[in-house]
C-alpha positions in Angstrom: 25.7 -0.9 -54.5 22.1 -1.5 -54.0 20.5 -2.4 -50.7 17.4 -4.8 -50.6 14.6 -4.1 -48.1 14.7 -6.9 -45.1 12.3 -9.7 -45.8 11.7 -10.0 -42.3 8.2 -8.9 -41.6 6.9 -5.9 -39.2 5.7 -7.3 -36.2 2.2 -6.0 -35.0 2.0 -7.7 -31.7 2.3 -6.3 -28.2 5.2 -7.1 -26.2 4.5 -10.0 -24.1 3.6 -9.5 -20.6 4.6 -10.2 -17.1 2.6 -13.6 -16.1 1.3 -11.8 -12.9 1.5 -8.6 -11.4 3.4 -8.3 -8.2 2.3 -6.8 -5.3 3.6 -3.5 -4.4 5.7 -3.0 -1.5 3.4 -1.3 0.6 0.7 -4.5 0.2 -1.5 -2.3 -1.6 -2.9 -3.7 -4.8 -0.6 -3.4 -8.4 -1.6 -0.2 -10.2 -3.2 -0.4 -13.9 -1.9 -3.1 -16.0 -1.1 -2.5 -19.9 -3.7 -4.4 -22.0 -3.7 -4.7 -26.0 -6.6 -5.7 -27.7 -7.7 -4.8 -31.3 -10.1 -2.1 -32.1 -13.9 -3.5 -33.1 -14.7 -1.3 -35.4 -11.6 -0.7 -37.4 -9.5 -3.3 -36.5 -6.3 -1.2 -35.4 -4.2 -2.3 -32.5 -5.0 -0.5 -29.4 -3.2 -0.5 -26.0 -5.7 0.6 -22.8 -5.5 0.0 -18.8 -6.9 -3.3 -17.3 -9.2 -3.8 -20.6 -10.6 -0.5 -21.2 -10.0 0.5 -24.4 -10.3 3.4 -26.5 -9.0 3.9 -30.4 -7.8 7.1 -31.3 -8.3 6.7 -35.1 -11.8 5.8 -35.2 -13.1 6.8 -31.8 -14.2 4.1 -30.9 -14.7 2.6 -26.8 -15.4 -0.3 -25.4 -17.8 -0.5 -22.0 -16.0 0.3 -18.5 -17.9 -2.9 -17.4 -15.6 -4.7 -19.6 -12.7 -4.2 -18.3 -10.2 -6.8 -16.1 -10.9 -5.6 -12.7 -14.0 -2.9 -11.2 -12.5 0.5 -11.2 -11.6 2.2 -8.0 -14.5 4.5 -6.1 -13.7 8.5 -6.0 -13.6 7.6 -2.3 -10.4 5.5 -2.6 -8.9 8.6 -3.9 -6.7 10.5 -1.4 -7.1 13.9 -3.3 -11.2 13.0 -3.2 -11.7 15.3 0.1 -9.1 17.7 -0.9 -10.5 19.2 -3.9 -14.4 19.0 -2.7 -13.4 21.7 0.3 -15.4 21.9 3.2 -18.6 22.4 1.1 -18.7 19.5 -0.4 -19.0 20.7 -4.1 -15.5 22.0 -5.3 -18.0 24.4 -8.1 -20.1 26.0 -5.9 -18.7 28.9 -3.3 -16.0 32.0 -4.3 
């Protein structure tokens, strides 16, 4: 008994997405949304955060400016202070 392959094509779409983000429970903004996009130079479907894109078969990137939303400042980072030390350059020192 011989099996024939399915006829029903491969699907190269992302999943669909939520609408809208929700909120987080603490009323700080959602984290890093899932994008898709497709990769200009070779044309391979690419998944990256908030619109910032890189494709890992050709190398290709798009621009940080291009993305959804502006990125969050080092500042905004509550392990910023912490790895800078009290002299301010986490390099320099013992």
């Amino acid at each position: 008994m011989t099996t024939e392959p399915s006829s029903k094509p491969l699907s190269s779409s992302p999943p669909p997405l939520p609408s809208a983000p929700s909120p987080s429970p603490a009323g700080r903004p959602p984290g890093p949304e899932i994008t898709y996009g497709e990769c200009r130079q070779c044309g391979t479907l690419i998944a990256g955060l908030d619109g910032r894109y890189s494709c890992g078969v050709c190398g290709w990137v798009n621009h940080h400016s291009e993305g959804h939303r502006p990125l969050p400042r080092a500042e905004d980072d509550a392990d910023h202070n912490k790895a800078r030390g009290a002299g301010g350059n986490r390099l320099s020192g013992a």
